[in-house]
C-alpha positions as a Python dict, from the first residue, in 0.01 Angstrom:
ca = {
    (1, 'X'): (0, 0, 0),
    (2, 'X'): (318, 258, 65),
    (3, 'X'): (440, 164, -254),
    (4, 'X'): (122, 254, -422),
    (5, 'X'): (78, 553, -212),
    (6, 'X'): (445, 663, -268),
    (7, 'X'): (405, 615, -630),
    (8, 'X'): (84, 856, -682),
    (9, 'X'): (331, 1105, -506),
    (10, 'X'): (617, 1094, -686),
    (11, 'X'): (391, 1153, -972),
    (12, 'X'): (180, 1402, -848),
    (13, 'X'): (450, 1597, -730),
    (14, 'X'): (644, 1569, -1078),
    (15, 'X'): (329, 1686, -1276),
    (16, 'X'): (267, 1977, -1015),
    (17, 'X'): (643, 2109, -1066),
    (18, 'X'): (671, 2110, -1396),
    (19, 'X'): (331, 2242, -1464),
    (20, 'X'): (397, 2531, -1255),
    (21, 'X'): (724, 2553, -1395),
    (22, 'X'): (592, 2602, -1757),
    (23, 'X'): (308, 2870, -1641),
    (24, 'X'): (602, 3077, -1534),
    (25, 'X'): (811, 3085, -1817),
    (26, 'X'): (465, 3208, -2002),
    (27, 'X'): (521, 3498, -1823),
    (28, 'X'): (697, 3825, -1937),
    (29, 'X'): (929, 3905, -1634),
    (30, 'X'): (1280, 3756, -1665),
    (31, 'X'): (1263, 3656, -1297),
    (32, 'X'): (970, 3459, -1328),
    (33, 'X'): (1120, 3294, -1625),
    (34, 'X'): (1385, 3246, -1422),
    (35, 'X'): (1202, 3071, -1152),
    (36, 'X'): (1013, 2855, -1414),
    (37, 'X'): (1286, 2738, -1540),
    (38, 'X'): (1469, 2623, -1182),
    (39, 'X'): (1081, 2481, -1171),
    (40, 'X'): (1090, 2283, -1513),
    (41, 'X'): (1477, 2155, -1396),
    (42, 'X'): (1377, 2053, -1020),
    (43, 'X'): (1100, 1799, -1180),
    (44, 'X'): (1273, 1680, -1461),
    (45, 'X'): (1618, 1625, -1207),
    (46, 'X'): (1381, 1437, -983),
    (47, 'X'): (1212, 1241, -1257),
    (48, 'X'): (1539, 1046, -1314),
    (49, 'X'): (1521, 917, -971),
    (50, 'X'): (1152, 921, -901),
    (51, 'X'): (998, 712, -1208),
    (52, 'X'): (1249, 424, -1128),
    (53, 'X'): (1127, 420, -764),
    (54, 'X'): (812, 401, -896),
    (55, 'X'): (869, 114, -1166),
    (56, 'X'): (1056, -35, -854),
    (57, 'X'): (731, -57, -663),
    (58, 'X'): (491, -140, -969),
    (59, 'X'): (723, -444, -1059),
    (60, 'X'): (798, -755, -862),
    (61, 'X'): (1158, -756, -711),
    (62, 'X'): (1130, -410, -836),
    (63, 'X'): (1454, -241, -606),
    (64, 'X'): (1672, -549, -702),
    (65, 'X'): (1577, -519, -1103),
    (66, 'X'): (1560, -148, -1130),
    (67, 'X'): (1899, -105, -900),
    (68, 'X'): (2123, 7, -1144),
    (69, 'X'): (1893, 302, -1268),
    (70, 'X'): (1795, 414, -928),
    (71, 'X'): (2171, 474, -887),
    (72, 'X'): (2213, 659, -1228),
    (73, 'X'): (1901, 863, -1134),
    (74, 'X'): (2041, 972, -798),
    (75, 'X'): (2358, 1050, -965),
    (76, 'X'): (2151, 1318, -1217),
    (77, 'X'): (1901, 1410, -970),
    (78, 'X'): (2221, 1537, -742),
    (79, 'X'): (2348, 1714, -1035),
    (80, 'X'): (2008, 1873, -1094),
    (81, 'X'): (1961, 1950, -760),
    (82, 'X'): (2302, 2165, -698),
    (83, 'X'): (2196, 2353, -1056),
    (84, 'X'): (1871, 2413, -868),
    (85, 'X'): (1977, 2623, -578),
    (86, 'X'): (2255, 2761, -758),
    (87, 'X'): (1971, 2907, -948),
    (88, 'X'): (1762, 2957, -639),
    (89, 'X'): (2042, 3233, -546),
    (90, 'X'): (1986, 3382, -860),
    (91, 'X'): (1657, 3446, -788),
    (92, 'X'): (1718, 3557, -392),
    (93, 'X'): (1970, 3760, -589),
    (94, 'X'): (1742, 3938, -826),
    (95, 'X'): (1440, 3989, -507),
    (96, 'X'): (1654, 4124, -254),
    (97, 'X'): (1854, 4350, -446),
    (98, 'X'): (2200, 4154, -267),
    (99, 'X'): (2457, 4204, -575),
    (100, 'X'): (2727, 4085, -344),
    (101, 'X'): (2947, 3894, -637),
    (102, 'X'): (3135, 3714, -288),
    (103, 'X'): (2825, 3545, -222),
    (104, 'X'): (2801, 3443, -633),
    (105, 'X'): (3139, 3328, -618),
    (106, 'X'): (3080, 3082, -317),
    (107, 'X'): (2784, 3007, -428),
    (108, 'X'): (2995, 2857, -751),
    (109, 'X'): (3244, 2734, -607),
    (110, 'X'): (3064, 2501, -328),
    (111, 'X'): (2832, 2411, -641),
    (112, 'X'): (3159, 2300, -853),
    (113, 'X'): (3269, 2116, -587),
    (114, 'X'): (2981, 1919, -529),
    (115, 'X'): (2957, 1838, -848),
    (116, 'X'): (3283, 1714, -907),
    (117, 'X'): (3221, 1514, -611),
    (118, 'X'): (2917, 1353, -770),
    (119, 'X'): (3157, 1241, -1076),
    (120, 'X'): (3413, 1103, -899),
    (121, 'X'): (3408, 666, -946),
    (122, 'X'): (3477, 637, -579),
    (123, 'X'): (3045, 687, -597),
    (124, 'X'): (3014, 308, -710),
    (125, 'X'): (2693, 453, -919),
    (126, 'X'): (2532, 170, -1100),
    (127, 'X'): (2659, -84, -880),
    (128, 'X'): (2498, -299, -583),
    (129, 'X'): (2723, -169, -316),
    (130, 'X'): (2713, 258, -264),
    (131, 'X'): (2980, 411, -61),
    (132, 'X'): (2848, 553, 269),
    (133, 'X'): (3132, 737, 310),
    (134, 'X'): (3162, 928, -36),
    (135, 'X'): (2759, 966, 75),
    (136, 'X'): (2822, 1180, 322),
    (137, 'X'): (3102, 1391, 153),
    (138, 'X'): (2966, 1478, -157),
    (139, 'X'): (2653, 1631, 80),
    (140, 'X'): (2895, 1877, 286),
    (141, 'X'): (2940, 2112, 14),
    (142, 'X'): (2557, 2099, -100),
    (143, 'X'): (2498, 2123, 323),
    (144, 'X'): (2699, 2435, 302),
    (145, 'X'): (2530, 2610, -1),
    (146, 'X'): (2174, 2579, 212),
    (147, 'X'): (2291, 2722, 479),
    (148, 'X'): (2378, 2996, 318),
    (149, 'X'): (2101, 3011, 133),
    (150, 'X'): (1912, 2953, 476),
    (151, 'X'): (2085, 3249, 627),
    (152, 'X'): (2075, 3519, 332),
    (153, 'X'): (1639, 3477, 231),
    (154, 'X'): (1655, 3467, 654),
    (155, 'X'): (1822, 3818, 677),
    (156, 'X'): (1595, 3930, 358),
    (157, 'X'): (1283, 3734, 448),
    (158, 'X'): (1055, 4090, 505),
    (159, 'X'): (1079, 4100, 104),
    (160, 'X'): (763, 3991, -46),
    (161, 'X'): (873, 3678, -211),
    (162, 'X'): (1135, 3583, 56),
    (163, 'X'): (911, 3561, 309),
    (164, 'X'): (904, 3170, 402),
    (165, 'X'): (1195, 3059, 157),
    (166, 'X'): (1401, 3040, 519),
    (167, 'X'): (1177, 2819, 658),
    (168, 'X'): (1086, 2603, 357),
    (169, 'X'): (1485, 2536, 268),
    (170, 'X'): (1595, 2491, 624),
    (171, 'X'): (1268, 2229, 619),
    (172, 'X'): (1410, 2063, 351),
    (173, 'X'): (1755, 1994, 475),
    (174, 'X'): (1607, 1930, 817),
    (175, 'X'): (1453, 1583, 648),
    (176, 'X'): (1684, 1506, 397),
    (177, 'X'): (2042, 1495, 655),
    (178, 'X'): (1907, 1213, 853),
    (179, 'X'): (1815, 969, 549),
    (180, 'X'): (2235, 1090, 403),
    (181, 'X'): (2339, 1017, 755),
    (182, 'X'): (2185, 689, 897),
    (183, 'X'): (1925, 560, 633),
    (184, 'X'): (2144, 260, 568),
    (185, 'X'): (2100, 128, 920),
    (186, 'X'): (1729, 210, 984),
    (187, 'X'): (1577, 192, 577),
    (188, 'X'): (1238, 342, 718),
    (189, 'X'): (1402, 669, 736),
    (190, 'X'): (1398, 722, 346),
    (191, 'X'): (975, 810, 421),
    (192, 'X'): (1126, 1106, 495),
    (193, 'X'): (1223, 1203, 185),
    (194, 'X'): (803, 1278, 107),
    (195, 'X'): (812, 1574, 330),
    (196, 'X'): (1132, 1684, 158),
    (197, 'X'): (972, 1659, -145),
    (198, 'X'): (639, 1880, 3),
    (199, 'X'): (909, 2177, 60),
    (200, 'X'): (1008, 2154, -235),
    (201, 'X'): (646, 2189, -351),
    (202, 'X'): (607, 2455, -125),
    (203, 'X'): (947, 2684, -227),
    (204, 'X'): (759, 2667, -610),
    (205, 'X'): (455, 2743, -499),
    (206, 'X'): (629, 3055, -293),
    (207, 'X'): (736, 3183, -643),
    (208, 'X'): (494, 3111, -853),
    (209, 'X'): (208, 3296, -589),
    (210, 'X'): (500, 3619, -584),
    (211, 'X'): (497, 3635, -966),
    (212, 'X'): (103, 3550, -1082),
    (213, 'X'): (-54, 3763, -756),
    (214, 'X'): (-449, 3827, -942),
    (215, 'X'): (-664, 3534, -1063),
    (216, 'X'): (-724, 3690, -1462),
    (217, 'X'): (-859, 3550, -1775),
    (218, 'X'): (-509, 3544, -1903),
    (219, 'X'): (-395, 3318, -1608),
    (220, 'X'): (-653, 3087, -1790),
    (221, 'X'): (-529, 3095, -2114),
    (222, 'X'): (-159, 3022, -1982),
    (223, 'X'): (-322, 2721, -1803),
    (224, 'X'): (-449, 2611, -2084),
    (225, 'X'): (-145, 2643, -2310),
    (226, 'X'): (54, 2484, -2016),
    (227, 'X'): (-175, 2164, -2032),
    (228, 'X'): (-117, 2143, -2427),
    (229, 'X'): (251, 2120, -2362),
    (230, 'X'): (180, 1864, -2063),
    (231, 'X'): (-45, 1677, -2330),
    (232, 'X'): (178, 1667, -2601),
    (233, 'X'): (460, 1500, -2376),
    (234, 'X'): (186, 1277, -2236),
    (235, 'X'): (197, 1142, -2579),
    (236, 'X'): (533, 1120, -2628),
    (237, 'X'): (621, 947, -2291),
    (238, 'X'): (320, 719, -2375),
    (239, 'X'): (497, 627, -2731),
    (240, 'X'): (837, 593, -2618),
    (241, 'X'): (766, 404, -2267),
    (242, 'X'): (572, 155, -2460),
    (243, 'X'): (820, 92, -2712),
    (244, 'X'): (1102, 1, -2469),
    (245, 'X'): (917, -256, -2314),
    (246, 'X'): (749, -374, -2615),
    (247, 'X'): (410, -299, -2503),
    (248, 'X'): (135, -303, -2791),
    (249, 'X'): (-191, -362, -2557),
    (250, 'X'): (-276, -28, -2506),
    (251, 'X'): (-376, 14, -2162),
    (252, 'X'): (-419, 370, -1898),
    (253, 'X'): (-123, 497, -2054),
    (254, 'X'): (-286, 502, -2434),
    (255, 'X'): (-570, 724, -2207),
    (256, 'X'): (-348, 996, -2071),
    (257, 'X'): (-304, 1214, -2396),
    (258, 'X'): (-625, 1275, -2507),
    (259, 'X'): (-726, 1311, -2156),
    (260, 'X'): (-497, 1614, -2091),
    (261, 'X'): (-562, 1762, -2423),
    (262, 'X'): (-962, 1749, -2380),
    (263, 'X'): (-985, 1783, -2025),
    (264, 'X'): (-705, 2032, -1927),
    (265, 'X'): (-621, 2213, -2240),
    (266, 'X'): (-963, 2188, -2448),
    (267, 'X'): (-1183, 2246, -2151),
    (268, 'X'): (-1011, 2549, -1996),
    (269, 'X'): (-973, 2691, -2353),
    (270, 'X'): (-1321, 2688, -2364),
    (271, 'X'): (-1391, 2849, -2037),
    (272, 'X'): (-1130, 3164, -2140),
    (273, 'X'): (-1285, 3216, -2405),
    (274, 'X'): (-1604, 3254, -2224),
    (275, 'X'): (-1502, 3491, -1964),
    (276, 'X'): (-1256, 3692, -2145),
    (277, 'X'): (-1456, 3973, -2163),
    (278, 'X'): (-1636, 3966, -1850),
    (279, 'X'): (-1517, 4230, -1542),
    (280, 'X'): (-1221, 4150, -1334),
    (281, 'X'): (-1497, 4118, -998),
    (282, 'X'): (-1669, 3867, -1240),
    (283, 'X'): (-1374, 3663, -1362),
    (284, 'X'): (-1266, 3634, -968),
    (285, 'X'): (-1592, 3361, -926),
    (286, 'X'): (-1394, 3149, -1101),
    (287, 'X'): (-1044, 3105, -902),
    (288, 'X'): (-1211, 2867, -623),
    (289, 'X'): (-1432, 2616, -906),
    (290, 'X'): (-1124, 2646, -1141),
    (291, 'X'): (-873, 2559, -886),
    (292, 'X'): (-1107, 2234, -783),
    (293, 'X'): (-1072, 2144, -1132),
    (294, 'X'): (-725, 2191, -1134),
    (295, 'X'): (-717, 1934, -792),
    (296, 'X'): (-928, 1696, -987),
    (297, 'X'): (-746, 1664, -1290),
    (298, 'X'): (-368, 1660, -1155),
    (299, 'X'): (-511, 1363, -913),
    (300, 'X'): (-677, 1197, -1215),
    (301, 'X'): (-380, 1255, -1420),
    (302, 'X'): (-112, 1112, -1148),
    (303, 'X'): (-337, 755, -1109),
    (304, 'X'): (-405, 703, -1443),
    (305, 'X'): (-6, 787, -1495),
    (306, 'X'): (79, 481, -1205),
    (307, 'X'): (-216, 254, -1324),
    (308, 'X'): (-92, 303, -1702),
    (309, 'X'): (300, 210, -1545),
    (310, 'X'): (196, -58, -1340),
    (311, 'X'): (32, -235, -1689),
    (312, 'X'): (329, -194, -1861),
    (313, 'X'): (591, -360, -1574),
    (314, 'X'): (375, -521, -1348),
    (315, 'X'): (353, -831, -1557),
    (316, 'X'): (-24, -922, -1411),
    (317, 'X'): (149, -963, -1044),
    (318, 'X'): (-49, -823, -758),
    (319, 'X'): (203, -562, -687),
    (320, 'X'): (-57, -325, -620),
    (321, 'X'): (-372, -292, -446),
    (322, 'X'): (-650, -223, -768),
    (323, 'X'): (-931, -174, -512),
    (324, 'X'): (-694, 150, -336),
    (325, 'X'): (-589, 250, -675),
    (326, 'X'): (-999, 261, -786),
    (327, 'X'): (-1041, 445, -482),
    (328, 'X'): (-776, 716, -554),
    (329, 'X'): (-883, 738, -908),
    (330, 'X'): (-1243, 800, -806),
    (331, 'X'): (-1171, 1076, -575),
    (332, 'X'): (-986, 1235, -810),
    (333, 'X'): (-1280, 1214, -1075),
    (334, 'X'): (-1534, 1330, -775),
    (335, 'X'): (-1318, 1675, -762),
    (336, 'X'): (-1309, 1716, -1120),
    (337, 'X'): (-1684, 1716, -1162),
    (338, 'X'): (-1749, 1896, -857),
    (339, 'X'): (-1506, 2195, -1022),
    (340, 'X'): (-1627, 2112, -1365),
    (341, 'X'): (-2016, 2190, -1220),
    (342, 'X'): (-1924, 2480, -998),
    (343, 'X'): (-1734, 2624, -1309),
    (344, 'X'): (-2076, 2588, -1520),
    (345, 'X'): (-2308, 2701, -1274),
    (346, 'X'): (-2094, 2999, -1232),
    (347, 'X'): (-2086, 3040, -1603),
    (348, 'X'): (-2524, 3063, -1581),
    (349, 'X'): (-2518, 3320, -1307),
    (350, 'X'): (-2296, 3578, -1402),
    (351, 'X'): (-2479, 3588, -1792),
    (352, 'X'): (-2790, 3581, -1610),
    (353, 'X'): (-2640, 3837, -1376),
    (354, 'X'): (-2529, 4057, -1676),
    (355, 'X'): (-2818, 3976, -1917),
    (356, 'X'): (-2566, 3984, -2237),
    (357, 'X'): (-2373, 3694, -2436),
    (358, 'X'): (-2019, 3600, -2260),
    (359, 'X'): (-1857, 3587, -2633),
    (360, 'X'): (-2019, 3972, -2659),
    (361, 'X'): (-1713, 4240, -2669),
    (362, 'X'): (-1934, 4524, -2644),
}
């Protein structure tokens, strides 16, 4: 059941990131481009790590089989992650005004060193045996680099945008030392790596709320756009993860394109184009149904996602539990009808409200 749970997750979380990550860089500003970007790398970093967990727990003998990638992905996703905060400073850099080039510097430096850590062989990547020690030195220099980080949005954190970045790195670090640090003698401490993850979540969300403050009809044409891009890969990772395991029977996989197109980008192109010209006190009905719908779909997306996976690896082995992954699939079709109702109903009472057409321009 924590594999299946841990598995909607990972998934959820990737989708959420990179989503978020693409709304920004539809944005103007170079800083929230900026941030998107750091956004779009954080997911697909993690991805390299996360999908082979999660083919690891939709497969049987899934850690011993998928071993090898699972130690390639940490080495990218450690790679990833250093790029990330290096261009997390960039962005503290930008907000608070700090141009001190000492504080660039360092931050390069500990990042270069980290990384070269990372390449070194004594890693053992791709092999059955890691190297605790080399573990827990590659981490001192990324250690460092928080702190800092931790420290400087601290000092800076009555700047709007800076506010909780403190608390949400310092959170981060605060769960992810212990599984570096003793995880190979007590393996239940890598659960903590989910509430890393959620700060993670949280620092993007931080950004993304500083940069798109007003609910507006454009931030519902940029949603849409940004599920035609999540479609279009939908198909692509559909094609191409099929065709590497050989996999010609269709199954939820086959689903998740056209359901992204016609549910997130179809759908909310729809609804823009039917509130575009209404007023800004009219278009701000629509945040709380739209934002339901949002819920629904991403939670729709994510299981169909690990139920299309678990087709393709799981062989017909009863790796998972259907009845919990019905369950989790339902509730995320519940919250996209509620939304998708609430969004119509809302539609009816403002053009009764306003007595006129909602495609009218006058």
């Amino acid at each position: 059941m924590m594999g299946l749970i841990e598995s909607i997750f990972d998934i959820t979380y990737l989708i959420v990131v990179v989503a978020l990550g693409i709304r920004l860089s539809l944005l103007k500003e170079k800083q929230a481009k900026l941030f998107g970007i750091m956004a779009i790398f954080l997911g697909l970093g993690d991805a390299f790590h996360l999908l082979p967990r999660v083919l690891a727990h939709l497969s049987k003998d899934g850690f011993i089989r998928y071993q090898a990638a699972l130690s390639w992905g940490e080495f990218i996703t450690g790679i990833t992650m250093t790029i990330f905060y290096v261009l997390f400073y960039f962005y503290y850099r930008s907000i608070s005004k700090d141009f001190d080039n000492k504080k660039k510097y360092i931050v390069y430096l500990l990042a270069a060193i980290r990384i070269i850590l990372i390449l070194l062989p004594q890693n053992n990547w791709g092999l059955p045996d890691k190297n605790y020690t080399m573990g827990i030195v590659r981490n001192i220099p990324f250690a460092i680099m928080g702190l800092l980080l931790i420290i400087w949005t601290y000092r800076k954190r009555q700047i709007h945008g800076l506010e909780k970045m403190s608390l949400l790195i310092s959170l981060s670090f605060i769960f992810y030392i212990p599984v570096v640090l003793w995880v190979n003698k007590i393996p239940a401490l890598g659960a903590l790596m989910m509430p890393k993850t959620i700060a993670y979540v949280l620092i993007v969300v931080e950004g993304f709320k500083y940069f798109i403050k007003d609910f507006k009809a454009i931030n519902i044409l940029d949603m849409s756009i940004t599920y035609l891009i999540t479609g279009l890969v939908a198909g692509v990772f559909y094609r191409e993860f099929t065709k590497y395991y050989s996999f010609t029977e269709g199954g939820h996989l086959a689903k998740l394109h056209p359901h992204t197109l016609v549910l997130g980008f179809v759908v909310t192109i729809i609804i823009f184009i039917l509130v575009k010209n209404l007023k800004q006190n009219d278009i701000n009905n629509f945040k709380k149904p739209i934002h339901i719908y949002n819920t629904g779909l991403i939670a729709t997306l994510s299981t169909m996602t690990v139920y299309g996976i678990f087709d393709v690896v799981g062989n017909g082995e009863n790796t998972i539990n259907i009845s919990a992954m019905s369950g989790f699939s339902g509730l995320g079709h519940l919250l996209l009808a509620i939304g998708f109702i609430y969004t119509l109903l809302n539609i009816r009472k403002v053009s009764q409200t306003n007595n006129i057409s909602l495609t009218n321009t006058k």
